[in-house]
C-alpha positions as CSV (number, residue, x, y, z in Angstrom):
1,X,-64.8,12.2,147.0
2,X,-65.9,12.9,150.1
3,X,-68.6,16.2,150.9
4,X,-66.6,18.2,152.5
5,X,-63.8,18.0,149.8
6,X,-66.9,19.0,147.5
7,X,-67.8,21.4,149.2
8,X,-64.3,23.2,150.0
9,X,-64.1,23.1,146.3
10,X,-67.2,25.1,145.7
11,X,-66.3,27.9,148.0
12,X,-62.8,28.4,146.7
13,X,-64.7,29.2,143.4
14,X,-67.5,31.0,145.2
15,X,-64.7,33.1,147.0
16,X,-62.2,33.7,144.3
17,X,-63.4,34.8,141.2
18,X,-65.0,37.6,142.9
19,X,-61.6,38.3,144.7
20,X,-59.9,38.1,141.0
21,X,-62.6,40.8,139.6
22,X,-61.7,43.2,142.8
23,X,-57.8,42.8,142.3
24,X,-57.6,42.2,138.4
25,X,-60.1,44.6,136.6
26,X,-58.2,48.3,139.2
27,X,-55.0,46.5,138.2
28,X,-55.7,46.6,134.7
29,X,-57.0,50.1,134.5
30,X,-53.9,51.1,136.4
31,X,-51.4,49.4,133.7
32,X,-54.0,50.9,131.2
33,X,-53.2,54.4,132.2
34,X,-49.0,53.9,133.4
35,X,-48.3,52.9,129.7
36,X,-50.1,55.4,128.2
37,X,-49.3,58.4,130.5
38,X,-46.2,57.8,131.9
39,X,-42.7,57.2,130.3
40,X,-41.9,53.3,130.7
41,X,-39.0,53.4,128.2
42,X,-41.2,51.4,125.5
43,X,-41.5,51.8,121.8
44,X,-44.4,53.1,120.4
45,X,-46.0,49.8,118.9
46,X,-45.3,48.0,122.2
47,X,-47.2,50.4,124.0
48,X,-50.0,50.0,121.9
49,X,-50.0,45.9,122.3
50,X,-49.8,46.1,125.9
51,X,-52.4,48.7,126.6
52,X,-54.4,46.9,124.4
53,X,-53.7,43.4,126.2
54,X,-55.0,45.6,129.2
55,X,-58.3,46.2,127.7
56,X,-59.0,42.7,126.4
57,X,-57.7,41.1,130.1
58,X,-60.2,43.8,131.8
59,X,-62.9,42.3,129.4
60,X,-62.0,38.7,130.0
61,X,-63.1,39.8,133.9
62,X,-65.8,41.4,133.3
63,X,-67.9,38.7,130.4
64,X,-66.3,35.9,132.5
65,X,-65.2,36.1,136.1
66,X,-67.9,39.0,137.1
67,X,-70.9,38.4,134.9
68,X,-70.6,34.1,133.9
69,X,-68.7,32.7,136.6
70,X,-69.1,34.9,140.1
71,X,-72.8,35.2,139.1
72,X,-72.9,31.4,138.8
73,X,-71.6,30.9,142.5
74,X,-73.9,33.3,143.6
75,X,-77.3,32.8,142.3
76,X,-79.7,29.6,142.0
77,X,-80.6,31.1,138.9
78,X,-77.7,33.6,136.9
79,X,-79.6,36.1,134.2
80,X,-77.5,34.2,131.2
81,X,-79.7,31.0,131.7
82,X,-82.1,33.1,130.2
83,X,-82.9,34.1,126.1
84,X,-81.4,35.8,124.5
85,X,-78.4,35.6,127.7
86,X,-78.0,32.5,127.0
87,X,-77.0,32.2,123.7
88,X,-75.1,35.7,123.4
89,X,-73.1,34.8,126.8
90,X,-70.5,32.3,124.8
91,X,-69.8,35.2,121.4
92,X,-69.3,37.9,124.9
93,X,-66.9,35.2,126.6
94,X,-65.0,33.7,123.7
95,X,-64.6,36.8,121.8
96,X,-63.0,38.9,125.3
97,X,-60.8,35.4,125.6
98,X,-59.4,35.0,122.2
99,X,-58.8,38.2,121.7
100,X,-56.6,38.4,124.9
101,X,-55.0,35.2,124.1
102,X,-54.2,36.5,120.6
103,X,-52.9,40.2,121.2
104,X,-50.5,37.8,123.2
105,X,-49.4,36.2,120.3
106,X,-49.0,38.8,117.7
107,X,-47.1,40.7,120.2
108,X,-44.6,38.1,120.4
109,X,-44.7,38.0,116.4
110,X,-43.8,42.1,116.9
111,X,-41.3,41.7,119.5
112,X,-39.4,38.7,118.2
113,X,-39.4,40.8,114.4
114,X,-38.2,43.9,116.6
115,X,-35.2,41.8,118.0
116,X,-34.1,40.1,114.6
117,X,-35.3,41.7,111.5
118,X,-34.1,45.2,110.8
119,X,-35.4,45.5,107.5
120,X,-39.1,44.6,108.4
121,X,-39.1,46.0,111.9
122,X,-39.6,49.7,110.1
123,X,-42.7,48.2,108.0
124,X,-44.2,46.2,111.0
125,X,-43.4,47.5,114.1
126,X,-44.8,50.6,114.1
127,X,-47.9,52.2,115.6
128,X,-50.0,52.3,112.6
129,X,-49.6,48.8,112.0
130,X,-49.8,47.9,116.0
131,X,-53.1,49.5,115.4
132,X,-54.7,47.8,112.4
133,X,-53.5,44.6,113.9
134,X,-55.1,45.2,117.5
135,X,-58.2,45.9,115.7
136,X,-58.2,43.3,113.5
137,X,-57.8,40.6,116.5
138,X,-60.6,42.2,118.3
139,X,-62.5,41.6,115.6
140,X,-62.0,38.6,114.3
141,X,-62.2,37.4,118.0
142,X,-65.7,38.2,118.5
143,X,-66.4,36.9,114.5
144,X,-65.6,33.8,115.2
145,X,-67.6,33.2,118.3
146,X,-70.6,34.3,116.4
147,X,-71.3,30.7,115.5
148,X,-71.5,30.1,119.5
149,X,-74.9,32.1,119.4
150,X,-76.7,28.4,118.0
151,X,-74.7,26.5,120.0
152,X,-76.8,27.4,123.4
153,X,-80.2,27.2,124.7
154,X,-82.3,27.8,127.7
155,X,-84.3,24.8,129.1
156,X,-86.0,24.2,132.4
157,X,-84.7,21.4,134.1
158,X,-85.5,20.0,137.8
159,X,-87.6,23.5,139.1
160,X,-84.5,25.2,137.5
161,X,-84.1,27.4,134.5
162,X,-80.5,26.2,132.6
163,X,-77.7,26.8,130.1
164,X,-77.0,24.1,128.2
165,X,-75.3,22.8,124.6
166,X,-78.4,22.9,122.3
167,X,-79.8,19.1,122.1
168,X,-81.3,20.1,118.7
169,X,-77.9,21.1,116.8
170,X,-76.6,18.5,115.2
171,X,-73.5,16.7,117.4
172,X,-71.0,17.0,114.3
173,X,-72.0,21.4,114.8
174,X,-71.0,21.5,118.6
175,X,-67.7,19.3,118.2
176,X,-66.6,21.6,115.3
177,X,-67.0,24.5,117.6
178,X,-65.7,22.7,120.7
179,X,-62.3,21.4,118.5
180,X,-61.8,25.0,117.0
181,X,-62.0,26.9,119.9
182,X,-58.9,24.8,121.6
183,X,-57.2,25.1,118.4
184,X,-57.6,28.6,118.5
185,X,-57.1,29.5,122.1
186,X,-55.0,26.9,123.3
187,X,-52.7,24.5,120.5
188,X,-51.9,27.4,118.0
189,X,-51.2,29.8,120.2
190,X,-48.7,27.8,122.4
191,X,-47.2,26.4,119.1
192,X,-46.6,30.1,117.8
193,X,-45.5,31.6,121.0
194,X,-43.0,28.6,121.8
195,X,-41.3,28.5,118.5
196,X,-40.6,32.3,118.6
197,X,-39.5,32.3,122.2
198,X,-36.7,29.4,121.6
199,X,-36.0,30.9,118.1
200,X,-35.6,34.7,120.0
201,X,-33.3,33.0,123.4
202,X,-31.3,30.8,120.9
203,X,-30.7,34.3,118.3
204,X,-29.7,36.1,121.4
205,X,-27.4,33.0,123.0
206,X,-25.8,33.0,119.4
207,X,-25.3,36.9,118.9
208,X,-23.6,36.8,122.5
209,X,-21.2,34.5,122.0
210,X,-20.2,36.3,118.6
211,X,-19.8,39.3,120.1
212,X,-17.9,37.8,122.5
213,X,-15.2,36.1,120.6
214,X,-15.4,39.9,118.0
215,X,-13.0,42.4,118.5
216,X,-14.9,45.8,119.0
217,X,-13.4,49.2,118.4
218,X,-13.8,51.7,120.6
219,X,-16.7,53.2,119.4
220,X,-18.4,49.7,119.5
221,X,-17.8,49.4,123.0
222,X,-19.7,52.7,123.7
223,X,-22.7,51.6,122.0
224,X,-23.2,47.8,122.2
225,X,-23.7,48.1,126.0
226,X,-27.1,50.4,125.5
227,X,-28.1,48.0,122.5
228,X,-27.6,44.9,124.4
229,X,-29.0,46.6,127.3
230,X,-32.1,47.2,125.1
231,X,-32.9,44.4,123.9
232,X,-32.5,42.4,126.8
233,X,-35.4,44.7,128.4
234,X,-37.2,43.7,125.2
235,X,-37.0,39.7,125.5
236,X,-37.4,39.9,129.2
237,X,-40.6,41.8,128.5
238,X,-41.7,39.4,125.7
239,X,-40.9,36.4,127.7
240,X,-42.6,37.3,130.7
241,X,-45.8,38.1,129.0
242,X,-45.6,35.3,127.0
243,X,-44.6,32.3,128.6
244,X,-46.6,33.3,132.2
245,X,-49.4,33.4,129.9
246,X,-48.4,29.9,128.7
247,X,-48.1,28.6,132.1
248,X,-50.9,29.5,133.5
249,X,-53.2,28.6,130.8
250,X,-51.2,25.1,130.4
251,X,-53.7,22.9,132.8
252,X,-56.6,23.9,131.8
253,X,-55.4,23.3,127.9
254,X,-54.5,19.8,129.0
255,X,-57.4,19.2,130.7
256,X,-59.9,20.5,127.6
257,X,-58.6,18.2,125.5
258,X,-58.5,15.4,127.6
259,X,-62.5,16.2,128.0
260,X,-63.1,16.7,124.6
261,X,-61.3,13.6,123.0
262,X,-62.7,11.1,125.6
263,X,-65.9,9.5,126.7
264,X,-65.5,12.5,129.6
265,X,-66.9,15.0,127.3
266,X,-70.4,14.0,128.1
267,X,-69.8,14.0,131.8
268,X,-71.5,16.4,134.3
269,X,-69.3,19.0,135.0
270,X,-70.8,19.6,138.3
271,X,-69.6,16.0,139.4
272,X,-67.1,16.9,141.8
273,X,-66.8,13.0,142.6
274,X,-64.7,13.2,139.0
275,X,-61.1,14.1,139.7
276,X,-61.0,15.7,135.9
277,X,-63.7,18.4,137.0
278,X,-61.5,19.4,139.9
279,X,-58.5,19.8,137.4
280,X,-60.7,21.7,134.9
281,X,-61.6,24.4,137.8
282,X,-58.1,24.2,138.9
283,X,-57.0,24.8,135.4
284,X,-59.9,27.8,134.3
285,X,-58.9,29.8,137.7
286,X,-55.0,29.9,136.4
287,X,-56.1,30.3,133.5
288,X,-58.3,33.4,134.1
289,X,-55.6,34.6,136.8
290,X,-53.4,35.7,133.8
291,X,-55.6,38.3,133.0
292,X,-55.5,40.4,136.7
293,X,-51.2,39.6,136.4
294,X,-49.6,41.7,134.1
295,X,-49.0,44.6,136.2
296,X,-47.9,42.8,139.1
297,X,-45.4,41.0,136.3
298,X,-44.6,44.4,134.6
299,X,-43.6,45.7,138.2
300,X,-41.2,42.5,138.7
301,X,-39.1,42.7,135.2
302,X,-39.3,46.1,134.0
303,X,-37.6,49.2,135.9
304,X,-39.0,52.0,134.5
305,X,-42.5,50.6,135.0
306,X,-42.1,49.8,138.7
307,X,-40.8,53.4,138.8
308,X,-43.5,55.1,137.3
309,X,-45.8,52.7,139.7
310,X,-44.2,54.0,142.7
311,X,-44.7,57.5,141.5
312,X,-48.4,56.5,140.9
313,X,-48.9,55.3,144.3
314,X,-46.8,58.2,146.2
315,X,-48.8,60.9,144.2
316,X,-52.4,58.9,145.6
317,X,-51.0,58.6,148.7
318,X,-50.5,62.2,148.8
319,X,-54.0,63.1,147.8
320,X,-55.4,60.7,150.3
């Protein structure tokens, strides 16, 4: 690779992740305060998941774009290259990410039981439940990047103070934790979401077509409509939170693995002359752009949310 191309690479980092902070973490807040405030036609448990998929993006900015990664771009030396920094960063940075990746996840679980299952849809989908569930994935999310904290230590390398995987913990303790976090934030979660989206389209294909070739009476006809109506809001919702987040995480998925089941895994990462590293940038800035594109998704595919948007910005625009 020539210089230049390294080079280019390194300030399309340097320049973006601080333009993602300045665009994601307003956006956020603003999606934050819409669903909460405003009337965006959404049942109570949904409105729960998403604001709390706001909070957990807006984290995901903060631990890694501002304070890891912008940082990184920025100074010879970052503050997390430092103890206790150092080892805390990875529990800050893994927690925020799983537990964005996961509130995904369960609320496709929520949504595709709110589409299908009448009989559990009164026991699970319901704000008390969306509740203990939120804060049982933020939990769980930080508790298992605890082990992380042993993983890390500060060394002084070439007149520079550094970062690095722990050349003291055994190689067997830093694969487990390298293999589970994919698992966890990657292979499960597309797995889970997958299977319940083509489960949820096919359902919906299926009760179409019945209700197509079913003679309704007359007071059918009246309500269908707003039913169908309904829950087609409902699976566009799911599917466009879902699967953007699938496709945007989807390269740098492929390209962990391929790092951590090859020779590549002990590669320098900074080594711009290896094609894989510019894939795994490539693939960590979609990735990380799914947490500043909800709203701008949300204003797309919902209605009612775009309204209330508008409304937001008039009544600003006013005060301005």
């Amino acid at each position: 690779m020539s210089p230049q191309t390294k080079h280019w690479m390194v300030t399309l980092q340097e320049v973006f992740y601080p333009a993602l902070a300045v665009v994601g973490i307003p956006s956020n807040i603003i999606t934050f305060l819409i669903i909460w405030r405003r009337n965006c036609v959404l049942s109570r448990s949904s409105t729960f998941y998403l604001m709390a998929i706001s909070v957990a993006d807006s984290l995901v900015l903060i631990f890694i774009v501002v304070l890891e990664l912008s940082v990184k771009y920025h100074q010879q030396e970052p503050f997390w290259s430092y103890e206790p920094w150092c080892s805390l960063r990875d529990i800050f940075n893994y927690g925020a990410y799983n537990a964005s990746t996961w509130l995904v996840v369960v609320f496709t679980v929520e949504r595709f039981v709110a589409i299908h299952t009448w009989k559990m849809k009164t026991k699970i989908c319901t704000p008390r439940c969306a509740a203990w569930t939120i804060t049982a994935v933020f939990v769980f999310s930080h508790l298992f990047a605890i082990p992380h904290f042993w993983s890390n230590t500060s060394v002084y390398v070439n007149n520079k103070t550094r970062c690095i995987y722990n050349p003291e913990a055994p190689s067997q303790f830093i694969h487990t934790l390298v293999w589970f976090q994919t698992l966890q934030a990657y292979i499960f979660p597309f797995l889970i979401i997958l299977t319940l989206n083509g489960l949820t389209l096919r359902l919906i294909s299926l009760s179409n077509r019945v209700h197509i070739t079913t003679e309704l009476t007359s007071r059918a006809n009246k309500v269908m409509p707003l039913l169908r109506s309904r829950k087609r809001k409902s699976v566009v919702l799911l599917v466009t939170v879902s699967m953007s987040f699938m496709l945007l995480s989807v390269t740098r998925a492929i390209t962990q693995i391929i790092l951590r089941t090859t020779p590549m895994y002990t590669c320098d990462r900074n080594d711009y002359n290896l094609q894989i590293n510019i894939a795994a940038d490539t693939g960590t800035m979609l990735s990380l752009s799914n947490a500043a594109a909800n709203m701008y998704l949300y204003v797309c595919t919902q209605s009612k949310f775009r309204q209330e948007f508008l409304a937001c910005v008039r009544q600003v625009s006013f005060y301005c």
